[in-house]
N, C-alpha and C positions, 0 to 999 in steps of 0.2 A: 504494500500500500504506500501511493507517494505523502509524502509528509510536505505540504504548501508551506508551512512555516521552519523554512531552513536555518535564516539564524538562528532562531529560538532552538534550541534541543528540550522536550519538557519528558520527563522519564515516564511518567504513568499514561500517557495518553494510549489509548489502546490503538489499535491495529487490528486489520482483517485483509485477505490475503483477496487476490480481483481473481474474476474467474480463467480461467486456462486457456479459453480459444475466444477471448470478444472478439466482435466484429464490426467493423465502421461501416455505414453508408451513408453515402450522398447523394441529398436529394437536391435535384439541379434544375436548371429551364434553359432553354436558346438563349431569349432574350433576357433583360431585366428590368421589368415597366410592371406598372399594376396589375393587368391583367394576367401574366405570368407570376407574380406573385402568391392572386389567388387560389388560382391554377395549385400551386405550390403549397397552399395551406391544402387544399383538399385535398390533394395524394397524399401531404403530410398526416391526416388524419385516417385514411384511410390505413398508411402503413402501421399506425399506431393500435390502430383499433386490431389489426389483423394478428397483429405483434402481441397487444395480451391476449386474445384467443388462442394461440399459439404457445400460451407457460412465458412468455420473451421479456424480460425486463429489459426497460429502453431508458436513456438518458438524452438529454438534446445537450449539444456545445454549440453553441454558439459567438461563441468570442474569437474561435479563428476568424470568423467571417465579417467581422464590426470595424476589423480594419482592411482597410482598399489594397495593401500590398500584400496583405496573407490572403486575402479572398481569392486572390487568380492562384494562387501556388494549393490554394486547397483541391483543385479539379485536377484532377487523371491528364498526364500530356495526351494520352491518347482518345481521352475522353470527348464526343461531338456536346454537352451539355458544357456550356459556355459560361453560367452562374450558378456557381453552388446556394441556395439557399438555406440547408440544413446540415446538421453535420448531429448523427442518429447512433447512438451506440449501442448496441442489440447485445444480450448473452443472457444467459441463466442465471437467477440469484434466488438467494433466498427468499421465502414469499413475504410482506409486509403484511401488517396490519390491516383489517377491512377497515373503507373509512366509513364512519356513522352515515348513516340514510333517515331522513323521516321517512313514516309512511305515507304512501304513493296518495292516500284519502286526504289528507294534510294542505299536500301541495296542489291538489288535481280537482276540479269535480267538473259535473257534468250537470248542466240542465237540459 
């Protein structure tokens, strides 16, 4: 596990080991204008959604991408997607927490 506070050495902080084989994808477009953007939110969701049906814990990074000179280094040389707009970290982990839900009658009715 990386330790983000390098000067600092603190001795108890715990540690957990990342899993064995993650996997990075990126989600990209041609262009980079609004309507490829949205474009981009909806496959982003889609992948997301498929990803927990699938057991897949996902994380999003997006700080490579906030800066203009890491944004083009973050795409595949050989890649035809021209804008990376996500950067998706997919692998196994352990399961979380469910998060609280009211019930469905709470939020919903019907006349």
């Amino acid at each position: 596990m990386r330790d983000f506070d390098s000067p600092r050495r603190v001795s108890d902080r715990g540690a957990a080991p990342f899993e064995r084989d993650p996997q990075i994808a990126l989600l990209g477009t041609v262009r980079d204008a609004p309507r490829e953007w949205l474009a981009a939110g909806q496959a982003l969701h889609r992948v997301l959604l498929r990803a927990a049906l699938d057991g897949l814990a996902t994380s999003l990074m997006s700080q490579p991408l906030e800066r203009p000179e890491l944004r083009h280094l973050a795409r595949g040389p050989l890649s035809t997607t021209s804008f990376v707009q996500m950067v998706i970290r997919m692998g196994y982990g352990p399961l979380g927490r469910a998060t609280p839900r009211r019930p469905v009658s709470e939020v919903l009715g019907f006349a």
